[in-house]
C-alpha positions in Angstrom: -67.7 -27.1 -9.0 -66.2 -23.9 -7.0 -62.6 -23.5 -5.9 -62.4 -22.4 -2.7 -59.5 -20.6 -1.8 -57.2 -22.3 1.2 -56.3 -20.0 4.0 -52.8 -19.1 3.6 -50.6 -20.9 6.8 -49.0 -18.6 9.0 -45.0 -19.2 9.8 -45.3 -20.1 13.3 -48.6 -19.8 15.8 -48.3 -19.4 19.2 -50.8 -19.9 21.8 -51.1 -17.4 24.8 -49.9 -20.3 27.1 -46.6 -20.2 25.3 -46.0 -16.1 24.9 -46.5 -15.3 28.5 -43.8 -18.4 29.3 -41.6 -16.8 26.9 -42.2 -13.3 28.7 -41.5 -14.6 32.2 -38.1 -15.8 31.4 -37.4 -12.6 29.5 -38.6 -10.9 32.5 -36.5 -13.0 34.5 -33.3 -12.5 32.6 -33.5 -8.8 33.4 -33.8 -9.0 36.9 -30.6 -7.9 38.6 -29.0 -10.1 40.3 -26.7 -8.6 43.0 -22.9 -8.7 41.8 -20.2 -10.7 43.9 -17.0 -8.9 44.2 -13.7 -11.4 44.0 -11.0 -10.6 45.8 -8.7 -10.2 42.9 -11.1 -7.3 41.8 -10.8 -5.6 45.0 -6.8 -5.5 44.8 -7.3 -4.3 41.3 -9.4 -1.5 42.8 -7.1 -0.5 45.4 -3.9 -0.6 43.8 -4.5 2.8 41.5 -5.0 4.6 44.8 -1.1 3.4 46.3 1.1 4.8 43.5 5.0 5.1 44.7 7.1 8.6 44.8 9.1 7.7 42.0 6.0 6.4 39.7 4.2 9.7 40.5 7.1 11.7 39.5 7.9 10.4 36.5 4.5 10.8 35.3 5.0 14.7 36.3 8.4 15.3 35.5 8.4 16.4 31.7 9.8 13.7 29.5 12.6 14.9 26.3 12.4 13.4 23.4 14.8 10.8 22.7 17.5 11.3 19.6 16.9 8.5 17.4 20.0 6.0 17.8 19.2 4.9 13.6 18.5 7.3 10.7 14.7 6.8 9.9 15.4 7.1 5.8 16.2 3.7 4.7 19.2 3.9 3.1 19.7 3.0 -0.8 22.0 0.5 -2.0 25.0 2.4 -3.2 25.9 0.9 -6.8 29.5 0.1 -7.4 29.3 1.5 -11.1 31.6 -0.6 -13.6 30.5 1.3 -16.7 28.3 4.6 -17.2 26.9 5.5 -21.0 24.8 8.3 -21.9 22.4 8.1 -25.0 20.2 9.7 -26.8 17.2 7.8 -28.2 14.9 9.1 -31.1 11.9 6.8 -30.6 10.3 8.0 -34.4 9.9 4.6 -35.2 8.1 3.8 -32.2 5.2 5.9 -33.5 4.5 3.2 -36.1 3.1 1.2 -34.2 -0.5 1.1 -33.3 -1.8 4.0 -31.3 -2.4 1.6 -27.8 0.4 0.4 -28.7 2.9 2.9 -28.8 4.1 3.2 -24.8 4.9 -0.3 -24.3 6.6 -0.4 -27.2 9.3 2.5 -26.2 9.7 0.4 -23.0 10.1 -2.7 -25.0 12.9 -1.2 -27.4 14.4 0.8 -24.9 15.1 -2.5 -23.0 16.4 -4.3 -26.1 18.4 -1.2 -26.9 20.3 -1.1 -23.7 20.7 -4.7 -23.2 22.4 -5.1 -26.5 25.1 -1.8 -25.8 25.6 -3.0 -22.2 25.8 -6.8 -23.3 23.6 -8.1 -20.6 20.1 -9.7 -20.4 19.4 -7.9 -16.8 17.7 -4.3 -17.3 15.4 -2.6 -15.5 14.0 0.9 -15.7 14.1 3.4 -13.1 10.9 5.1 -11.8 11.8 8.6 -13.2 12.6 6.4 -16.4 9.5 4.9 -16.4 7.4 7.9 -15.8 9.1 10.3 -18.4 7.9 7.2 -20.9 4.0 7.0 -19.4 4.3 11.0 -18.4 1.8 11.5 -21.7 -0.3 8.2 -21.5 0.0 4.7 -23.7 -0.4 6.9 -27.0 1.8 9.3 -27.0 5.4 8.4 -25.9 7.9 11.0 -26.0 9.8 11.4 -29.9 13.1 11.8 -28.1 15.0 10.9 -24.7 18.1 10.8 -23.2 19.0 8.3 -20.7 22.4 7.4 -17.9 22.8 3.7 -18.3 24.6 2.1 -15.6 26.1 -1.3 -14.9 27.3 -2.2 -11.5 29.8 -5.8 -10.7 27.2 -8.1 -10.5 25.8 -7.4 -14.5 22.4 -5.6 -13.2 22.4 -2.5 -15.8 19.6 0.0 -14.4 18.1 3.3 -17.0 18.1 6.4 -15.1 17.3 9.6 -16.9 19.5 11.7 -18.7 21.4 14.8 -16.8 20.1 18.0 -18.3 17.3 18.7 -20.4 15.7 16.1 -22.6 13.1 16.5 -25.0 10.5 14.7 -23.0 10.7 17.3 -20.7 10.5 20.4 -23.1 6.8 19.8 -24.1 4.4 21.2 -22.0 
């Protein structure tokens, strides 16, 4: 008993019959056919060529730039400060923590921190804030900082940075 091996079916098979059919209509498809022109084409076409005086000398004349009517800075929110403190925080005991640990941490207890002085459950951290805590990565926060804590009417209290020289900034 041999095994004899089975040709090995092709996708498709096509006849001659069918691929010179399917050549014709390719063929045919790119013959040109003439175009028609519609009349709203031909208005389209024309109506480039009949420009008025005053179009054609605006496009000439030199235009001047317009002064803005609106300042293009958007404008911050002016605070209506109620209460401004100024601290300075030794974070020592933030470097207890585990070493991953140690930014979030200072953000945590810099939160708690102001919110119990100020008396308010609404803090947030400033983006200078936030970036003199993160300016040396999530392991090494800074030992010291000093920060403006403000409070405007509606209860918001927001950390900005200390004015002058903190000792976040000293170490280079």
């Amino acid at each position: 008993m041999s095994k004899e091996k089975k040709p090995k079916k092709k996708a498709k098979t096509t006849s001659k019959k069918e691929a010179v059919k399917a050549s014709k209509k390719k063929d045919d498809s790119l013959v040109e056919k003439p175009e028609e022109v519609s009349p709203a084409k031909e208005e389209v076409e024309e109506k480039p060529e009949e420009i008025s005086e005053e179009a054609k000398e605006a496009i000439e004349a030199p235009q001047a730039p317009e002064a803005p009517s609106e300042p293009e800075e958007p404008e911050e929110e002016e605070l209506e400060i109620v209460e401004e403190k100024f601290y300075d925080l030794n974070l020592r005991r933030i470097w207890n923590a585990p070493r991953e640990k140690r930014t979030p941490r200072a953000v945590r207890f810099l939160r708690e921190f102001v919110a119990q002085r100020m008396k308010t459950t609404e803090v947030s951290l400033s983006e200078e804030t936030n970036s003199m805590l993160w300016q040396r990565g999530i392991s090494k926060p800074p030992r010291k900082i000093r920060i403006r804590v403000v409070k405007d009417k509606e209860g918001r209290v927001i950390v900005f940075p200390g004015e002058g020289k903190s000792r976040a900034s000293d170490s280079v």
